[in-house]
C-alpha positions as CSV (number, residue, x, y, z in Angstrom):
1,X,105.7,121.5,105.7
2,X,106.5,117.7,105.8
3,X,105.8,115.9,102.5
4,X,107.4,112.4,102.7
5,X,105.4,110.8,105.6
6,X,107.0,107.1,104.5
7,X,109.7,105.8,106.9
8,X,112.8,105.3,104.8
9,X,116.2,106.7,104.6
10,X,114.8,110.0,102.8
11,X,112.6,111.3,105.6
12,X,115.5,109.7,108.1
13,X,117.6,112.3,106.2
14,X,115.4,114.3,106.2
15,X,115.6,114.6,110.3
16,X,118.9,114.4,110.4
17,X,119.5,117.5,107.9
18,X,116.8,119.4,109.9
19,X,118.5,119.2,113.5
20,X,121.7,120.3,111.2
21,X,119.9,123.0,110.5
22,X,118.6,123.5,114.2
23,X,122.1,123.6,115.2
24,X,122.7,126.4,112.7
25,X,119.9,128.8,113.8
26,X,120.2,128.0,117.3
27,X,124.2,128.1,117.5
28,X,124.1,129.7,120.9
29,X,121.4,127.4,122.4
30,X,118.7,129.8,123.3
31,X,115.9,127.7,122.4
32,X,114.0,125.7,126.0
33,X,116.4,123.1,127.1
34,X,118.6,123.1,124.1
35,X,121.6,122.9,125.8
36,X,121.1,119.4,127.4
37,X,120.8,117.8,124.0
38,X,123.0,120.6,121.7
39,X,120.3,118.8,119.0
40,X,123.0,115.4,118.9
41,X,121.1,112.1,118.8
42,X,122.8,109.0,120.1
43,X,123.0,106.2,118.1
44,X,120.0,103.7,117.3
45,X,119.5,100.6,119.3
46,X,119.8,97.3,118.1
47,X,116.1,96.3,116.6
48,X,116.9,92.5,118.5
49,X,117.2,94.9,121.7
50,X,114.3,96.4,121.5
51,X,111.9,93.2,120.4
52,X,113.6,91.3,123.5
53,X,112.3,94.3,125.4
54,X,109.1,94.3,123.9
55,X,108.3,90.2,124.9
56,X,109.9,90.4,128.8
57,X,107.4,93.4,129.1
58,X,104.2,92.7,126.9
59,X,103.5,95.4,125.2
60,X,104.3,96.3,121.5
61,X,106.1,99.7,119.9
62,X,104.1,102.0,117.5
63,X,105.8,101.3,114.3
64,X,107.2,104.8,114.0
65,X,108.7,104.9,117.3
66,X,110.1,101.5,116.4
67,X,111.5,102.7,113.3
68,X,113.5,105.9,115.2
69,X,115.0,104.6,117.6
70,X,116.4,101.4,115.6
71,X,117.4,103.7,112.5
72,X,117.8,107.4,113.4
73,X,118.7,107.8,116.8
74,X,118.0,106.5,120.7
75,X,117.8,109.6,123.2
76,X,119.1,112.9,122.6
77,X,117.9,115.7,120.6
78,X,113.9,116.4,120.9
79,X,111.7,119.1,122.6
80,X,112.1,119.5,126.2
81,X,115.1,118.2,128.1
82,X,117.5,115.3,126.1
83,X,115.1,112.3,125.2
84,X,115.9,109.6,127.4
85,X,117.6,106.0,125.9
86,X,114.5,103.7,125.2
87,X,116.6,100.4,127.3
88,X,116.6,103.3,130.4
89,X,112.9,104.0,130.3
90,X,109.9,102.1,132.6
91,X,108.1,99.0,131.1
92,X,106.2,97.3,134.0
93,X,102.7,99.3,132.6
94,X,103.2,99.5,129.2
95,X,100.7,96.3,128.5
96,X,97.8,98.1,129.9
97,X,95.5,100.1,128.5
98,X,96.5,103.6,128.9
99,X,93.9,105.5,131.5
100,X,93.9,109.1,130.6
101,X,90.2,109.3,131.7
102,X,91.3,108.6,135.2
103,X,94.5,111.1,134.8
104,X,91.9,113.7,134.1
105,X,89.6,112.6,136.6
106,X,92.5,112.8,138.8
107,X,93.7,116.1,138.1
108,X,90.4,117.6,139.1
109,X,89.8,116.3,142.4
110,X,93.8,117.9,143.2
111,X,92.6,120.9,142.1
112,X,89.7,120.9,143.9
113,X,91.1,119.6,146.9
114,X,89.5,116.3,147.2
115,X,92.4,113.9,146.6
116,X,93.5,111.0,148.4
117,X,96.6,111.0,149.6
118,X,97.1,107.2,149.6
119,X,95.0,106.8,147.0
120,X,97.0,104.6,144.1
121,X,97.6,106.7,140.9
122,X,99.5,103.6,138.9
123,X,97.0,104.5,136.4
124,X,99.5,107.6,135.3
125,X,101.9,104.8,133.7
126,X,99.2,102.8,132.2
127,X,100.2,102.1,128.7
128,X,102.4,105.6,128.3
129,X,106.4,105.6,127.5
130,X,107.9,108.4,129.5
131,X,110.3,109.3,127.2
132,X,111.2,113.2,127.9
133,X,110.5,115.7,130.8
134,X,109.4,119.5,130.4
135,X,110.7,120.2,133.6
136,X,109.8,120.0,136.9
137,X,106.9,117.2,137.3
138,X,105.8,117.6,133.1
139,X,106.6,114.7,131.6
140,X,106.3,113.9,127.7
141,X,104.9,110.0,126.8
142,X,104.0,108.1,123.9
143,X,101.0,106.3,124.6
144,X,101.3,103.0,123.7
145,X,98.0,101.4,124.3
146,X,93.8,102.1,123.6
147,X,92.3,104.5,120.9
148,X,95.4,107.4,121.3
149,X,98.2,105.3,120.5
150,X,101.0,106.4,118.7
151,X,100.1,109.7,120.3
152,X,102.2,112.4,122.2
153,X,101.0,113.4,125.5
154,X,102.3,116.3,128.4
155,X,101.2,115.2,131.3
156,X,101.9,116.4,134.9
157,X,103.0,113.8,137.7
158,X,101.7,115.4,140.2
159,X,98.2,116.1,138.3
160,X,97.8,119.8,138.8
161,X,97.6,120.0,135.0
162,X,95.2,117.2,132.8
163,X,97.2,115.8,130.6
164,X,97.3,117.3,127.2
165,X,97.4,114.8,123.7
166,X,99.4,116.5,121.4
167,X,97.9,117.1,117.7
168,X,100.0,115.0,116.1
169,X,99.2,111.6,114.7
170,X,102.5,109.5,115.9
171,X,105.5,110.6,117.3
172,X,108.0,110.9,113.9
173,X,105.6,113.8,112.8
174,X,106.0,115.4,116.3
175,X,109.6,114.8,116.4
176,X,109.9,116.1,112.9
177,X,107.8,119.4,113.1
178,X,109.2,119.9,116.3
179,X,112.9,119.7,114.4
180,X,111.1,122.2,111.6
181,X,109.7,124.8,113.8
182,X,113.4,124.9,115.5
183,X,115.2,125.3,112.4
184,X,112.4,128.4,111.3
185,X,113.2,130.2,114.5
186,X,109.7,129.5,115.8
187,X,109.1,129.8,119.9
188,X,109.1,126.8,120.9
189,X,107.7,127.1,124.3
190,X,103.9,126.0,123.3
191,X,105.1,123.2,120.8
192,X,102.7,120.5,120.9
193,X,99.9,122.7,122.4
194,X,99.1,124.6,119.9
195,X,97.6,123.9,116.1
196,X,98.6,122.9,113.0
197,X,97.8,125.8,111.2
198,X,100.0,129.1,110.0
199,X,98.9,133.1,110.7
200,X,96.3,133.4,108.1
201,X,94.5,130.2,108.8
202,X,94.2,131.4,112.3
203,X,93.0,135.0,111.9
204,X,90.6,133.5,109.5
205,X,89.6,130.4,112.4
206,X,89.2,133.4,115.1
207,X,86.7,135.6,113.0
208,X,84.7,132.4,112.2
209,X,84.7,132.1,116.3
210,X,83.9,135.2,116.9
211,X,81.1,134.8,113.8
212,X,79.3,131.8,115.4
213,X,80.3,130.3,111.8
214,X,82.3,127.5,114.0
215,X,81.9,125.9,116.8
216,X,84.8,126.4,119.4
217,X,86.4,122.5,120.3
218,X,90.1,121.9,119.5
219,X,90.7,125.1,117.4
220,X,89.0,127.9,120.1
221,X,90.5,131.2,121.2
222,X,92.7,130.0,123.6
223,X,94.7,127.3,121.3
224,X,94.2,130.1,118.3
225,X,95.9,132.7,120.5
226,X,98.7,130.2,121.9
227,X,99.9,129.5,118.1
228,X,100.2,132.8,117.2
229,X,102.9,133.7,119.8
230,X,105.1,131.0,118.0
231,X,106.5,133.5,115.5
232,X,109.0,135.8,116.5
233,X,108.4,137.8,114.0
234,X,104.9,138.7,111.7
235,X,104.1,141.4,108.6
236,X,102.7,144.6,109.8
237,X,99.8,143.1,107.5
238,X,99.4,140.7,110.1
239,X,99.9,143.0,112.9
240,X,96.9,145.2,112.0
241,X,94.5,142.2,111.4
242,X,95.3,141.1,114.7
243,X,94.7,144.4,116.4
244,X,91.5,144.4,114.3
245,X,90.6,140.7,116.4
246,X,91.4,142.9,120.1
247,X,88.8,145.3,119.2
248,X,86.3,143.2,117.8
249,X,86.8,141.0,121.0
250,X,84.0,141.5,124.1
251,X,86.4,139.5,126.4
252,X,88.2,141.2,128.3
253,X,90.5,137.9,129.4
254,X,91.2,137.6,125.7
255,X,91.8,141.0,124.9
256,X,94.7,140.7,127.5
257,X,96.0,137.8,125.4
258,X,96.2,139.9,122.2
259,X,97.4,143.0,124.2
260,X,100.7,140.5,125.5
261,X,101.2,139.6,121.6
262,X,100.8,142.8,120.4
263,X,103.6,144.2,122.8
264,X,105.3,140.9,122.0
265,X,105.6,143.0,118.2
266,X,106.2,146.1,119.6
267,X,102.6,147.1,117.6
268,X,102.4,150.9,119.0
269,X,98.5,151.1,118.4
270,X,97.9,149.2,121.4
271,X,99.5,151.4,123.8
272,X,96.7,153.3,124.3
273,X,94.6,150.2,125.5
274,X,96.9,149.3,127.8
275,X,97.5,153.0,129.2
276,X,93.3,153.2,129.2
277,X,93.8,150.1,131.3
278,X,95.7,151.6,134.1
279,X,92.4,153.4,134.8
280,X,90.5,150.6,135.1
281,X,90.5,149.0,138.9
282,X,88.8,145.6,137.9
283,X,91.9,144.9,135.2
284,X,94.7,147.0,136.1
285,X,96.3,144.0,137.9
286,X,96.4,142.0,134.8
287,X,98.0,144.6,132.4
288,X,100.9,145.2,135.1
289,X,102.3,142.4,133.4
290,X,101.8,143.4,129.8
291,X,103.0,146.4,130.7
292,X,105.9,144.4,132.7
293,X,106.9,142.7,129.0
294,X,107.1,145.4,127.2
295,X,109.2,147.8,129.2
296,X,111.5,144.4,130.4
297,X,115.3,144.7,129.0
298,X,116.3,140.4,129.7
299,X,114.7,137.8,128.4
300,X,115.3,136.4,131.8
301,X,112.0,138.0,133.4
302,X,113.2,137.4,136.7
303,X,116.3,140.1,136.4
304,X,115.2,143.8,137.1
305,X,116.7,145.3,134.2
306,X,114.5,147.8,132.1
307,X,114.7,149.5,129.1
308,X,114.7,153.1,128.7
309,X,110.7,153.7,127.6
310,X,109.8,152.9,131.5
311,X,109.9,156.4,132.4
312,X,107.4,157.2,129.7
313,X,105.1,154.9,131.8
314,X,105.5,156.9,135.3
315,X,101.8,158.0,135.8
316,X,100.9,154.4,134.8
317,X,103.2,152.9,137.4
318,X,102.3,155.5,140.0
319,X,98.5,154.8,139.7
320,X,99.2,150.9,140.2
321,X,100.7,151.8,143.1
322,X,98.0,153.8,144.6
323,X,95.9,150.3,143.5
324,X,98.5,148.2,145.1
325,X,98.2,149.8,148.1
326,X,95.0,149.1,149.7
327,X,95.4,145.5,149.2
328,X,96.5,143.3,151.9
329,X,100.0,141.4,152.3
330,X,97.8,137.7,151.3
331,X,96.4,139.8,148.2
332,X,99.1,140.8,146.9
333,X,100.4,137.3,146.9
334,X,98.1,136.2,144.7
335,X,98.1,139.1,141.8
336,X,101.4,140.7,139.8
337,X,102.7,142.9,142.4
338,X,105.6,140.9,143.0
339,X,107.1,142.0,139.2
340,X,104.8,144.8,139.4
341,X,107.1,146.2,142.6
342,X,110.2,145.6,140.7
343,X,109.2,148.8,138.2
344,X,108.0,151.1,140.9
345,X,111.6,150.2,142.5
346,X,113.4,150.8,139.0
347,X,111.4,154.5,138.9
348,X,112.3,155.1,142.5
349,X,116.2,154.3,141.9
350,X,116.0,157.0,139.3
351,X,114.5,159.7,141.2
352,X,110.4,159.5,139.7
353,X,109.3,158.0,143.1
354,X,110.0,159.1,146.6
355,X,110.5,156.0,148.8
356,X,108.4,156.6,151.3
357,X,105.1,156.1,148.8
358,X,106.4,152.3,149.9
359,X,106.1,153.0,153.5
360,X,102.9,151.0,154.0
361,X,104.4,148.1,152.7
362,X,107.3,148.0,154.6
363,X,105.3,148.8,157.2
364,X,103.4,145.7,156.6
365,X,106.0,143.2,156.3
366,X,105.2,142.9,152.9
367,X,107.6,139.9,152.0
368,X,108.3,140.5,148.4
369,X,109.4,144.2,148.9
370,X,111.4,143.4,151.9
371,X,113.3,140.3,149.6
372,X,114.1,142.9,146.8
373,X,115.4,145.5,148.7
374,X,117.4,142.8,150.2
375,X,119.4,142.1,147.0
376,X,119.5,146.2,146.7
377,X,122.6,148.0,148.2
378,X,121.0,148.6,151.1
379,X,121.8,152.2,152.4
380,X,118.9,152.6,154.7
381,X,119.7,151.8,159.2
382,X,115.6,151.9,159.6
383,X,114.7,149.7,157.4
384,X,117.9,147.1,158.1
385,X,116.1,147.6,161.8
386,X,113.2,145.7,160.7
387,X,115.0,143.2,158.8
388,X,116.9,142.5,162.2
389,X,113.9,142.6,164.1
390,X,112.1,140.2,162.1
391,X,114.9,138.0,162.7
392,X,114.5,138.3,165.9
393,X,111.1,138.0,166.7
394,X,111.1,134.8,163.9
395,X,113.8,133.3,166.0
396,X,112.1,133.7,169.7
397,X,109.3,132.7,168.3
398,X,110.4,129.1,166.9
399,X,108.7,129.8,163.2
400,X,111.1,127.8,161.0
401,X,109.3,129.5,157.7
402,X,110.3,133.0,159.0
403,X,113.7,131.8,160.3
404,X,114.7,130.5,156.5
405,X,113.2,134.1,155.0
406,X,114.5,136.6,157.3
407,X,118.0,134.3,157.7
408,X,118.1,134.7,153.7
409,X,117.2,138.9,153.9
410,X,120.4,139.1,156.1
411,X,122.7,137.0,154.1
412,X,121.4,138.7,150.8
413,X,122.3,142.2,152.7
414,X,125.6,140.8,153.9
415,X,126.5,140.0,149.4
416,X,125.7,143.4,149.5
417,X,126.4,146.0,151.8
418,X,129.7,145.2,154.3
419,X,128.4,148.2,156.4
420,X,125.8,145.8,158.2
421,X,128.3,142.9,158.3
422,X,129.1,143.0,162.3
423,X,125.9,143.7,163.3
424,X,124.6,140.9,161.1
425,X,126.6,138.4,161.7
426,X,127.0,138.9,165.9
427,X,122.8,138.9,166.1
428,X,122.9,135.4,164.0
429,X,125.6,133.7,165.9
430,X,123.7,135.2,169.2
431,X,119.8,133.8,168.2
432,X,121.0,130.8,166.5
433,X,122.8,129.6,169.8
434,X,119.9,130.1,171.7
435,X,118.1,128.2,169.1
436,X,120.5,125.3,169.3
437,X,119.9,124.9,172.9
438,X,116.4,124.9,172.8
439,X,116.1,122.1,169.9
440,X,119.0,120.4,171.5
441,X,117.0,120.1,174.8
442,X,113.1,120.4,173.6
443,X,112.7,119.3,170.6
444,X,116.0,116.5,169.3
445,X,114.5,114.8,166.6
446,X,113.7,118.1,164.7
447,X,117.1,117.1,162.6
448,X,115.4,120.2,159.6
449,X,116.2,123.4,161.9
450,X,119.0,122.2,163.6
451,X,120.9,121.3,160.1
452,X,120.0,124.3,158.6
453,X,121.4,126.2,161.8
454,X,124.2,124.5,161.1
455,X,125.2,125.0,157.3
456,X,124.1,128.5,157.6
457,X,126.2,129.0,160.3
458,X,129.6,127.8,158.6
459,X,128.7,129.8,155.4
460,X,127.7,133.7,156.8
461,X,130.3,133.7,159.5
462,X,133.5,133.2,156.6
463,X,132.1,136.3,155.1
């Protein structure tokens, strides 16, 4: 909890101690993004710097942003990638009125479809201070101008997300909880979208919800949910009530929530929910991923390494299967089966699942299967005949998409497996001349395909 809100050398040490302390808990940099800053500030900028600044661009600092980045530090350390120096940031918007209305407005007509490509969406730098970047297109501002300034905001550049204004009054208290939560070990990936509030407060907030004894605005189910995955750790005390919240809980959307921070805790109560769940046809999709998080050995999610208690979830993974399995190739683009097929794969490698109960989705093309058996050690000549003659047939049939995909299938299998190596590598160097000729002759100015002929060329034949 932060007690001295004045800004003076005690809270500035106060900062400084607490990214010490950051450092401390987080020694191997775990923590989102850590690494780019290793929690170092650079040194403040000169106050004349920044009030020159200030009068070429017309616009005016918050006084606590001000303050940091004259007395504690300019860049560096803070949630997200490294902060960025205040003299490298972008001015030329800063003196109008900040439009999040229109950001918002924005954001829906993307999502709905109905945007304008050339339509002018200066509006996004209207009075906010990029300052940070959550990756990808999420940036972090500080908005500078109008009735939320001093504020924090995550906004998305290309507007598939509305921007989000964080709950903090000015950005020294969102730096410095940010710096807090880090040094208590907290999860950090929700910071600045979730509440102000610690575990009790939140059970209690949720029962009033659920009550009708408060009205559901910035502290609803969702945001209550969200800030209870930022502990690591809870009492069993805590455990229980929340379990008590799941079954008291009509929503079956939310219930999934609480079943993922349940497994989170490795609360044993709720397995029966979730093995009830793989019964259900309308919401056995969704608990494929609880299930996923709980059995998964990495923190990276993306690597298919799985911890022993799988195998007590066979007849669970064999019924989603059977689910899987009368959906189509576009369906199953859209729902879990792509970390879903990585268990039933695990299971199969050790002997609980005959291969051919994936027959219909080789059979089918099914492009996620095909990719992770790919990666596999591939010891199987029929199904390395499809990979070839989806090559193939990609290749005749000029479909660059296909050409990139299948290309990739054969190089991941060449990493792999040197038994398909000739085969592989005379088929590529025969359809990718053919290919050359054709754009070479047709099609010139198509500078994509016949680049990427190119570099791939040079890199599979020095296997």
């Amino acid at each position: 909890m932060i007690i001295n809100k004045e800004l003076d050398n005690e809270r500035k040490q106060n900062i400084l101690n607490l990214l010490t302390k950051c450092k401390e808990t987080d020694k191997n940099l775990k923590q989102f993004a850590s690494e780019s800053h290793e929690y170092k500030l650079n040194p403040p900028i000169s106050k004349n710097k920044v009030i020159e600044l200030e009068n070429k661009y017309e616009f005016k600092l918050p006084e606590d942003y001000f303050w940091f980045i004259t007395e504690v530090g300019n860049g560096g350390a803070c949630h997200g990638y490294s902060m960025d120096k205040f003299e490298d940031m972008y001015f030329d918007y800063l003196k109008y009125d900040n439009r999040i209305d229109l950001m918002r407005e924005y954001s829906k007509k993307v999502n709905e479809g109905n945007a304008n490509d050339i339509e002018n969406t200066d509006f996004e730098y209207y009075g906010i201070l990029r300052f940070g970047t959550l990756g990808c297109s999420f940036s972090i501002g500080l908005i500078v101008t109008g009735e939320n300034r001093g504020k924090v905001v995550y906004y998305d550049e290309e507007f598939y997300e509305e921007p989000f204004i964080t709950c903090y009054d000015n950005f020294v208290d969102y730096y410095e909880n940010w710096a807090l939560e880090t040094s208590l070990n907290y999860n950090m990936g929700s910071f600045g979208i979730r509440l102000k509030l610690e575990i009790d407060d939140l059970i209690k907030s949720y029962h009033d919800i659920l009550n009708d004894n408060i009205e559901e605005n910035f502290i609803n189910k969702q945001s209550i949910i969200t800030t209870m995955h930022k502990y690591k750790s809870l009492e069993e005390k805590y455990l229980n009530e929340i379990y008590n919240l799941y079954n008291l809980e009509k929503d079956e959307n939310y219930k999934l929530r609480f079943a993922v921070l349940l497994i989170n805790h490795n609360y044993k109560k709720i397995e029966k929910h979730i093995k009830e769940a793989f019964k259900n046809k309308d919401i056995i999709d969704s608990y494929v991923r609880v299930l996923y998080f709980k059995v998964h050995a990495e923190t990276d999610l993306y690597i298919s390494n799985f911890k022993k208690e799988i195998f007590d979830w066979t007849d669970e993974i064999k019924s989603a299967l059977e689910y899987y399995k009368k959906l189509s190739n576009e369906e199953n683009k859209k729902n879990n089966f792509s970390i879903f097929i990585n268990m039933a794969l695990y299971l199969y490698k050790n002997n609980l699942i005959d291969f051919n109960e994936f027959d219909i989705f080789i059979n089918n093309r099914n492009s996620t299967i095909l990719y992770i058996l790919s990666i596999s050690s591939l010891e199987n000549d029929n199904i390395f005949n499809i990979y070839i003659d989806e090559f193939i047939k990609a290749c005749s049939n000029k479909n660059t998409e296909k050409i990139r995909n299948t290309t990739s299938y054969l190089e991941n299998i060449l990493k792999n497996n040197k038994k398909y190596k000739k085969e592989i590598i005379n088929t590529i160097k025969t359809e990718y001349q053919k290919l050359l000729e054709y754009y070479k002759v047709n099609e010139p100015q198509d500078k994509y395909i016949i680049d990427f002929i190119s570099n791939t060329s040079k890199r599979i034949f020095n296997y």
